[in-house]
N, C-alpha and C positions, 0 to 999 in steps of 0.2 A: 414454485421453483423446485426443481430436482435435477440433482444429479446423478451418475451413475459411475462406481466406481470396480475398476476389474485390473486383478491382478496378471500381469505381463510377463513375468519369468519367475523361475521357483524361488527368487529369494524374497525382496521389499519392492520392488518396480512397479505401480498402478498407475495405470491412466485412468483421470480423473475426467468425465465427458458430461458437456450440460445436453439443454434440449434442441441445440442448434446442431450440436454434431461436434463441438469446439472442446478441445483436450488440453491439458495439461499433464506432466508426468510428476508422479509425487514416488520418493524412494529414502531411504534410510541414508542421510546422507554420513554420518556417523560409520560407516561401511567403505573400503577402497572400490573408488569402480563406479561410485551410483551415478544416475543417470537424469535422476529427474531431481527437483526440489524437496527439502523437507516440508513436514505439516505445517511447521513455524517460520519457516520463510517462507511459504502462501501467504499466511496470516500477514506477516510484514507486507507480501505482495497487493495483496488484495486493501489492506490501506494507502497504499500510495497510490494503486491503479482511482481506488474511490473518490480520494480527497483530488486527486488527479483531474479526474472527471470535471468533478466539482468546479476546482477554479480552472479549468480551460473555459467549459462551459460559459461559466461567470462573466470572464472577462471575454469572449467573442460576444457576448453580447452587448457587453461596453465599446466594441467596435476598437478594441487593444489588439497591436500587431504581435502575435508571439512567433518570433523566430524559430527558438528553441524551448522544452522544455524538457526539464529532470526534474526528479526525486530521488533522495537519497533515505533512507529510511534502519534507522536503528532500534532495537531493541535490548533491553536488560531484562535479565530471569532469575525470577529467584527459586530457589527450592523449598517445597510446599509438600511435606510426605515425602512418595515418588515423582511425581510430578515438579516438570519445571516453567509455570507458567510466567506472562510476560509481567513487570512491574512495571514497566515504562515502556514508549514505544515514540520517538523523534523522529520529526517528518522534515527532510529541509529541501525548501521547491530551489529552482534555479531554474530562472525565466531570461528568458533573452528576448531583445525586439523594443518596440514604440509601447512601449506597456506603460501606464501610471504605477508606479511604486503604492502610493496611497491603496489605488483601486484591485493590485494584486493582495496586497495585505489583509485589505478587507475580505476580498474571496477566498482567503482562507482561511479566515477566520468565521467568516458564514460556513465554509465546507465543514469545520469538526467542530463548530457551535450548533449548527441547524442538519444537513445535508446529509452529511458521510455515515450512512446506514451501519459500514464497516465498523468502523469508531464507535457509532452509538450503540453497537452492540457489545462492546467492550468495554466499555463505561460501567458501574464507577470501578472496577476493578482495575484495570490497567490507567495508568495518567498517561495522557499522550499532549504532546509537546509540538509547535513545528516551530519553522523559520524560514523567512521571504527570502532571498537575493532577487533582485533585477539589475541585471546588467553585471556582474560582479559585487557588488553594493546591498550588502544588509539592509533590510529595514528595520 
């Protein structure tokens, strides 16, 4: 796996590109004006797209109608030297559709127990957390 990253204007603005040709913009978002994401909210990004995956995946194979879905994804930082890396990181899905409650619950809990590559790269340093809704309704 490799990326390739190239800076786009004289200040903080990189497009980030894999080997498919697919980009992202990552920029100083701490700056008026930027234009693309920070590093740390990739980071946020890239576990919700993972764990994402995960239980979509999961539950179309359970033959679950998902209507809609989201993720909302938060993080806390703490300061470590100069560095401000994550302490915690909450994932909360919100599924719509003929889904089992049960059976969403469990694929997410397979996603950041077994699956989510993202996550398990973060581990044990960061604790990360989620939470079900289907339909409006916690599980």
């Amino acid at each position: 796996m490799k990326i390739t990253l190239n800076r786009i204007n004289d200040d903080f603005l990189f497009e980030c590109t894999n080997a498919q040709g697919n980009s992202i913009l990552l920029d100083n978002t701490s700056q008026p004006g930027a234009k693309g994401v920070s590093p740390m909210e990739s980071v946020l990004m890239a576990v919700a797209g993972c764990s994402g995956i995960d239980v979509v995946s999961i539950l179309k194979k359970q033959r679950q109608d998902i209507r809609s879905f989201q993720a909302e994804v938060e993080g806390e930082r703490v300061q470590v030297e100069d560095a401000k890396p994550f302490k915690s990181i909450n994932v909360k899905f919100l599924l719509e559709g003929e889904i089992d409650p049960k059976k969403a619950l469990k694929a997410a809990e397979l996603s950041f127990e077994k699956y989510c590559s993202v996550s398990k790269t973060l581990e044990p340093n960061v604790e990360i957390g989620y939470e079900v809704y289907v339909n409006g309704e916690k599980i």
